[in-house]
C-alpha positions, 0 to 999 in steps of 0.5 A: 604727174605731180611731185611726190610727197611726204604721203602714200597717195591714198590708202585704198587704190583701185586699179584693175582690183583694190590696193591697200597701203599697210596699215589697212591691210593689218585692220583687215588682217586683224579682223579676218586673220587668214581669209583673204590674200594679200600680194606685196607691192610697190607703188610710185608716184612723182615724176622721174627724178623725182619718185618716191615708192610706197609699200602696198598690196594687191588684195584679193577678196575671198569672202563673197555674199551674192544675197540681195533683198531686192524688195528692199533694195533700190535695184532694176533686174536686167538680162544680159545678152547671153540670158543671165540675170544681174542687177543695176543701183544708183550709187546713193541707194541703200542695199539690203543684204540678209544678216545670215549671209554677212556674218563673220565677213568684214569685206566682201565681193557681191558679184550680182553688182561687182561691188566690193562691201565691207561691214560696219566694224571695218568702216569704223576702224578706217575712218577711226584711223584716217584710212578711208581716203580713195573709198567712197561709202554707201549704205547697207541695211541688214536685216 
């Protein structure tokens, strides 16, 4: 462990779900006012002696859009051992999802890839606030 600083950690933590610090959970509920749960929490970091603890909370996603154009998308169908169907990609490739099953959505769950997505806004306002550290970005095209 490292001595705490003046700093939250990061301001998305993935640990067993996504963990937000406040401020992205205001964007959040700015944009989707209701829609997706928000459970408060508190963060520690720095060693004993020496910790400090930071609000947070444990998001739980609501929206969900399955949809996939796989004939645009850089995926590989595969059947899981119990006979259902899901599907890989590279992390660098784009994903192309249908416009009418995004829409209104501003974070999303895709289950088909246990992706968390969010749209153009929301990834506009992260980085306009300094708010994107601990996520890691790819491409999405909506057709």
């Amino acid at each position: 462990m490292a001595p705490p600083s003046d700093k939250p950690p990061t301001a998305w933590i993935s640990a067993a779900g996504y963990c937000v610090c406040p401020e992205v959970k205001d964007i959040i509920e700015e944009l989707a006012p209701g829609a997706h749960q928000f459970i408060p929490l508190v963060v520690e970091a720095g060693p004993t002696g020496q910790r400090k603890e930071y609000p947070y909370f444990s998001i739980h996603v609501a929206d969900r859009a399955d949809e996939v154009i796989v004939e645009r998308s850089n995926v590989n169908r595969r059947v899981s051992k119990s006979g259902g169907e899901y599907w890989t990609k590279r992390f660098d490739s784009p994903l192309a999802l249908p416009a009418s099953s995004i829409d209104g959505k501003n974070v999303w769950w895709n289950r088909q890839a246990n992706i968390l997505l969010i749209s153009g806004n929301l990834h506009d306002r992260l980085i306009e606030g300094g708010l994107a550290s601990g996520l890691q970005f790819q491409k999405l095209i909506v057709v």
